[in-house]
C-alpha positions in Angstrom: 54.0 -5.5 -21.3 52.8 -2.4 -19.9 49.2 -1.0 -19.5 50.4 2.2 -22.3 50.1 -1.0 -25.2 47.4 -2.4 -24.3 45.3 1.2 -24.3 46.2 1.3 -27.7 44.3 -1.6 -28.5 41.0 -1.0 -28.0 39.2 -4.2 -28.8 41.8 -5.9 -25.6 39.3 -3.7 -23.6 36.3 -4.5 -24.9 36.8 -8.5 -25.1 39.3 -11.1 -23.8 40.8 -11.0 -27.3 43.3 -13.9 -27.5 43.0 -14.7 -31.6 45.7 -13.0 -33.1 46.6 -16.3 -34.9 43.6 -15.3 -37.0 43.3 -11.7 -37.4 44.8 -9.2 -34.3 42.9 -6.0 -33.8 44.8 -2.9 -35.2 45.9 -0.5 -32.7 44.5 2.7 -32.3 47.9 4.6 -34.2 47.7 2.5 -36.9 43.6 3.0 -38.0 43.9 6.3 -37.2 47.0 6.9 -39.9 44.7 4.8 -42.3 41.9 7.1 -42.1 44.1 10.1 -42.1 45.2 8.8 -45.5 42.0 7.9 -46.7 40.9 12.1 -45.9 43.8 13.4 -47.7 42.7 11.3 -50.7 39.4 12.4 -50.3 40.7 16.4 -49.7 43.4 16.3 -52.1 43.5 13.8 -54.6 47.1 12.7 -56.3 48.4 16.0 -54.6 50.7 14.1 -51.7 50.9 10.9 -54.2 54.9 10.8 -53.4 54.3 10.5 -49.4 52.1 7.5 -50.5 55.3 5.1 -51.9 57.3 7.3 -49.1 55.6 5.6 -46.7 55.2 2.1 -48.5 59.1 2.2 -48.9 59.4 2.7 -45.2 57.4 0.2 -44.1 59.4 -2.2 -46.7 62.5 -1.1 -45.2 61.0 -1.6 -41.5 60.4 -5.4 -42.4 63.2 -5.9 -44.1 65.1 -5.1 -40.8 62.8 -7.2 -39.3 64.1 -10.5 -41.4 68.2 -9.3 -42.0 67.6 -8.6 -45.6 68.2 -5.5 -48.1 64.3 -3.5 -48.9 65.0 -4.6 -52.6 64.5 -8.3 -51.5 60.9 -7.0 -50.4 57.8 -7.0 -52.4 54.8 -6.7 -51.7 51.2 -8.5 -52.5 47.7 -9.1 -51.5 48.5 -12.1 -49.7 50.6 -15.3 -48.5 48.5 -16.7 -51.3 49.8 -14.6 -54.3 53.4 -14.8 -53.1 53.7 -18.7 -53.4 51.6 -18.8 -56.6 53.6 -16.3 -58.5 56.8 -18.2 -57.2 55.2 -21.7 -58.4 54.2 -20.5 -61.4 57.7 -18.8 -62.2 60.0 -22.0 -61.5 60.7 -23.9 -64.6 60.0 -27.6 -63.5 61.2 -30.5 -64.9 60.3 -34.3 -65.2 61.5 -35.8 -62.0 61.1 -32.5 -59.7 60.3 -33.2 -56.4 58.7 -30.4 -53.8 58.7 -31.5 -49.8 56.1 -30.2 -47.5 54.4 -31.0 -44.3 50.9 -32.5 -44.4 48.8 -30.0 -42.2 50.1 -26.6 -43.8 47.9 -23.9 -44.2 46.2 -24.1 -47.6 47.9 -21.1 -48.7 51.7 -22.5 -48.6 49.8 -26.3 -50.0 48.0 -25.0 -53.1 50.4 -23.6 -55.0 52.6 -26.9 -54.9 49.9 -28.8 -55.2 49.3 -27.4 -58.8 52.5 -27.9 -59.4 52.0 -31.7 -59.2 48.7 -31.9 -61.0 49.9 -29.4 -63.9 53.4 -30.1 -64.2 54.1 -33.9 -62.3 56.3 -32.7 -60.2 56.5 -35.6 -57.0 54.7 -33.8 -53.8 56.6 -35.7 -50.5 54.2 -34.9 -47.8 55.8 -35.4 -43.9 53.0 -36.2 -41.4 52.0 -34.8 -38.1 52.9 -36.8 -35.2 51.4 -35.9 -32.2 51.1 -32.0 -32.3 54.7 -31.9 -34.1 57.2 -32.6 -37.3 59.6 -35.2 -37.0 62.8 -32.8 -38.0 65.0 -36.1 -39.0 61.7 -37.6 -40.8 61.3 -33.8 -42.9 64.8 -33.7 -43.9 64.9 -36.7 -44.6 62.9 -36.3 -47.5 64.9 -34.2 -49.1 67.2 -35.6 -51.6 68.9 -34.3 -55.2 65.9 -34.0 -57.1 64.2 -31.7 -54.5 63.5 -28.4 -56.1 61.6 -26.2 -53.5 60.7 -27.1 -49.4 58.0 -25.4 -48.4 56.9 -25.6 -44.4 55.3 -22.5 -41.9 57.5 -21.2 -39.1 54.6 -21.2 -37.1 52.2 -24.1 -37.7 48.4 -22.4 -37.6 46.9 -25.7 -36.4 49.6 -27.2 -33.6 51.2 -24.5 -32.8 54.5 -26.1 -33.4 57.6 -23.9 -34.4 59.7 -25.8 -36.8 64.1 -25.0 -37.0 64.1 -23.1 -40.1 68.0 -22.8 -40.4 68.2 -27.0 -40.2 65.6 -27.4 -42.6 67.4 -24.1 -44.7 70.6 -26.4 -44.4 69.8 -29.3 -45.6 67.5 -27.7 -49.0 70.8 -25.6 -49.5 73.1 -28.9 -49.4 70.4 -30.2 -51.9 71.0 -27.0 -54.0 66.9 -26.4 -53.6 64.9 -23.1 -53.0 63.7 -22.6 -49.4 60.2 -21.3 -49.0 58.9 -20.5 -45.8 55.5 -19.1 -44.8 56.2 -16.3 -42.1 52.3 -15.4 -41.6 51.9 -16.6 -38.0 55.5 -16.0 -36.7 56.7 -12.7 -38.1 56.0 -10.4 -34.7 56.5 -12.8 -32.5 59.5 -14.6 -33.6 63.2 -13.4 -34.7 64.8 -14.1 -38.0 67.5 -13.9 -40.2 66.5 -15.1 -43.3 70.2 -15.2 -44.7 71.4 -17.2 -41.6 68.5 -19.2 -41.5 69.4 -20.2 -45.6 65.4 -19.0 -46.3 65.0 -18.6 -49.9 61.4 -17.3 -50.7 59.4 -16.1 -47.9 55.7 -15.0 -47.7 53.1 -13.8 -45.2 50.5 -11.0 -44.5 50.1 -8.5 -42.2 47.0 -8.8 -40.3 48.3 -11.7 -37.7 50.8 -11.0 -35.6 52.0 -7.6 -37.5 48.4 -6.0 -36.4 48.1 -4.0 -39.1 45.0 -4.0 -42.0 44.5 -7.0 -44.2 46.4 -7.0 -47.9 49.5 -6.0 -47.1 50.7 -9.2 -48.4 54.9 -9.8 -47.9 56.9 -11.9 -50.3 60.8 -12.3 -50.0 62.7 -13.0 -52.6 66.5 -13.7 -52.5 68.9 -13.1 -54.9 69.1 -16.3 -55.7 65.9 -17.4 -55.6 65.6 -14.0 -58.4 68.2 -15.9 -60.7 65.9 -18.9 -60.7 62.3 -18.1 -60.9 60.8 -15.4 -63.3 58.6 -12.6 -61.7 55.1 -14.5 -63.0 52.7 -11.0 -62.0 53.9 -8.3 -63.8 52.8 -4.7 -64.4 54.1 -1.3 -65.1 56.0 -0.8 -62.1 57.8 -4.2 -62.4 60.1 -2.2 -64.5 63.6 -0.8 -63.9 62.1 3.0 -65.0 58.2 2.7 -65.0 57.9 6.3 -65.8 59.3 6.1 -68.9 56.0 5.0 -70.7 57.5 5.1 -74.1 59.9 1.8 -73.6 57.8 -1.5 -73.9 61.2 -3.4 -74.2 62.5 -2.4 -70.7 64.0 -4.9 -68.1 62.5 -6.1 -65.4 63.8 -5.3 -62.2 66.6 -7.3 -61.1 65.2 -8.2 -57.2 61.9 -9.1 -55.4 60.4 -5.6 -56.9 60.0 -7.0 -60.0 56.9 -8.9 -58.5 55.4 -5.4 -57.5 52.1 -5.4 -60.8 51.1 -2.3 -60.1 49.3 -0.2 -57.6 48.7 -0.9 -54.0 46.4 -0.1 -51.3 48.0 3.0 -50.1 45.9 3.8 -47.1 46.7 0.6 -45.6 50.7 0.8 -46.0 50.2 3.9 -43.7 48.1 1.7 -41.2 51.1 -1.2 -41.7 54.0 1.5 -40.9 52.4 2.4 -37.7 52.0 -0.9 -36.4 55.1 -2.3 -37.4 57.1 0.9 -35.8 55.2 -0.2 -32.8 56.1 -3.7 -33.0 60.0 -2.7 -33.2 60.2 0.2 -30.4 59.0 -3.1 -28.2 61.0 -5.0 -30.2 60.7 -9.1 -31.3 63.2 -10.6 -28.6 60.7 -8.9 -25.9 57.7 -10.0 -27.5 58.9 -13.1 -27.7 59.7 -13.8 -24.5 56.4 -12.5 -23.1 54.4 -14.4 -25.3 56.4 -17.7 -23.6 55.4 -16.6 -20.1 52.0 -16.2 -20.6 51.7 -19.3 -23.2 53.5 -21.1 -20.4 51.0 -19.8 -18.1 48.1 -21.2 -19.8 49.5 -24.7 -20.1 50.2 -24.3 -16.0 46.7 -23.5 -15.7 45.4 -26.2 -18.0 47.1 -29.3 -15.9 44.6 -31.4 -14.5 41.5 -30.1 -16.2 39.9 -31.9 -19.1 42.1 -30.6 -22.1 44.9 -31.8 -23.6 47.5 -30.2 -25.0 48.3 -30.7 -28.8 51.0 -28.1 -28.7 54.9 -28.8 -28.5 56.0 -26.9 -25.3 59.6 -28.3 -26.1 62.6 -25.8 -26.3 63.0 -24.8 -29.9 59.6 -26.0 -30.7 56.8 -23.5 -28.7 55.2 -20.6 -30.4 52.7 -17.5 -29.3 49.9 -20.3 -29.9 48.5 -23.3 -27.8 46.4 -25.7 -29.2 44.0 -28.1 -27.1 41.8 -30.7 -27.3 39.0 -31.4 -24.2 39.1 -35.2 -23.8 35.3 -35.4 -23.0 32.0 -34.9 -24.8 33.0 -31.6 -26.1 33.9 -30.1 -29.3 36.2 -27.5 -30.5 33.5 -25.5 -32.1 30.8 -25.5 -29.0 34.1 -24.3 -26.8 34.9 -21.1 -28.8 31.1 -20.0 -29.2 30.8 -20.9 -25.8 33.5 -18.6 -24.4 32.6 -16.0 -27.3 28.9 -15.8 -25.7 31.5 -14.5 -22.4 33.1 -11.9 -24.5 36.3 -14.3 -25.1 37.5 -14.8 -29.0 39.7 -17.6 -29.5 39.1 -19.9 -32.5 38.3 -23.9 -33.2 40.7 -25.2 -36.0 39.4 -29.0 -36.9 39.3 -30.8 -33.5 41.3 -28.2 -31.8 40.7 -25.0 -29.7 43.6 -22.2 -31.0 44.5 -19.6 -28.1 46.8 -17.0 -29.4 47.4 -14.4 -26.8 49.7 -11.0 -28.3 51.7 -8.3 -26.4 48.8 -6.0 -25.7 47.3 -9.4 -23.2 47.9 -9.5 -19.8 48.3 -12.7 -17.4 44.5 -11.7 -16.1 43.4 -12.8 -19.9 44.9 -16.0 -19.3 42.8 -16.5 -16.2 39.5 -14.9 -16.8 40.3 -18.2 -20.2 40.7 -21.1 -18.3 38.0 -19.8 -15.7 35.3 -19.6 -18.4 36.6 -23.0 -20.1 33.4 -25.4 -20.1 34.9 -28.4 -18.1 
């Protein structure tokens, strides 16, 4: 990447900023067009209301390139949160239902299933971690005929560890199940095709890897996940004509719109477009790939020193983010506050240190890291 990006990004310059696993800074483009928004509200009121949804729409349409699906199949939410709660609660389960996860998911793809259980007895198969990864065979393996829903990150938030969505969208398709991935700490970073990859339901949020403002929340419905869960939020512009205030008995919209309540935060769909056009004129495969040399970097640079490496570094299976654990004295939580005090952000997840280096990082962030690392 190329010094032009990372002057864009403003808190690269001010810190060795490699966090983006928890929140990325915005670049400049994008908090500028969220202020900019913000003043014409302020200025004009309701005046330039239709370049609001204009620019929501477009943003929509930007991910849904981003993922291989039709802007319909797009909706959006607060959060990863609301998008697998209002698909949970919209599936009608059945005695003898069955959900698969993995055991270490972020608690926003876990409690939503796990409610399903207490509320409605469904069975919740949980595969384990072993050793920084999922066992693929022992995961599908837990899918069998009364499997409703698998639900499993792209990205795993505390490992690291990138999973094979299309095997895993595969085998819950030969099952006849709904596929539900969480997408928060790939989609950036990562290519998809949600229709290739047999991906269902997918939800994330926009201030990880798509450095733009928190609550732009993302949920993906396919068409036929729409055939089989009801829209469980609904509001006035869930309808097919939401203008026409006069018909109570309206249908609801036949796609992943129909989850769309009411309002959204306006300004912040201006700040998401700008990011997210930034993101594509660099484009996934590119990112990608330069996340990998300078991951790969890191993991150079850690051999022989004190910490281990949690993370899978195995084709198919390494991310953007590199988890480690120092095999001394030290904890995860004295590390990070320890490197913070030297103006480095990274973040302690359990008994791991999370690194998550993003495009606008350069090789000489990497170093200035494993310098500062208390040995």
């Amino acid at each position: 990447m190329n010094e032009s990006i990372r002057a864009l990004f403003p808190a690269a310059n001010r810190y060795t900023y490699l966090n983006s696993a928890a929140v990325s800074p915005m670049p400049t483009i994008a908090a500028d067009a969220v202020s900019a928004q913000l003043r014409d509200v302020s200025e004009n009121g309701t005046l330039h209301y239709p370049e609001w949804i204009a620019t929501k729409n477009r943003a929509r349409a930007i991910i849904a390139g981003m993922v291989n699906v039709a802007p319909e199949q797009i909706a959006f939410m607060r959060n990863t949160a609301d998008g697998f709660s209002s698909i949970a609660a919209g599936i009608d389960w059945k005695p003898g239902d069955n959900i698969v996860t993995f055991a270490k998911e972020f608690p926003s793809n876990f409690y939503a299933w796990r409610r399903v259980r207490d509320d409605f007895g469904a069975e919740l198969r949980i595969c384990p971690e072993r050793n920084g990864r999922i066992d693929m065979d022992e995961f599908v393996g837990l899918i069998d005929r009364n499997t409703k829903l698998v639900a499993i990150s792209a990205v795993q938030f505390a490992s690291g560890f990138r999973a094979d969505i299309e095997r895993i969208g595969r085998a819950a398709r030969a099952a006849d199940a709904l596929f539900a991935v969480d997408f928060i700490q790939a989609l950036g970073t990562t290519r998809f095709d949600f229709p290739a990859q047999f991906v269902d339901i997918g939800a994330g949020g926009s201030h990880k890897w798509l450095c733009s403002p928190e609550g732009c929340g993302i949920l993906y419905v396919s068409d036929r996940a729409r055939e089989r869960v009801r829209p469980a939020f609904v509001g006035w512009i869930s309808v097919e004509t939401p203008w026409d205030f006069d018909d109570y008995e309206q249908a609801f919209k036949p796609n992943a719109l129909a989850w769309e309540s009411g309002t959204g935060p306006a300004s912040l769909f201006y700040g998401l477009e700008q990011s997210l056009k930034l993101l594509t004129e660099v484009g996934a495969g590119r990112i990608e790939s330069y996340l990998g040399e300078l991951t790969d970097q890191l993991c150079d640079g850690l051999r022989g020193t004190k910490y281990n490496l949690i993370s899978s570094r195995a084709s198919g299976e390494k991310s953007q983010i590199v988890c480690v654990k120092h095999n001394g004295e030290l904890v995860s939580t004295e590390i990070a506050k320890h490197l913070e005090e030297r103006g480095i952000i990274v973040s302690p997840r359990g008994d791991r240190l999370r690194i998550a280096p993003h495009f606008f990082n350069l090789p000489e962030d990497i170093d200035v890291l494993i310098e500062n690392l208390p040995r």
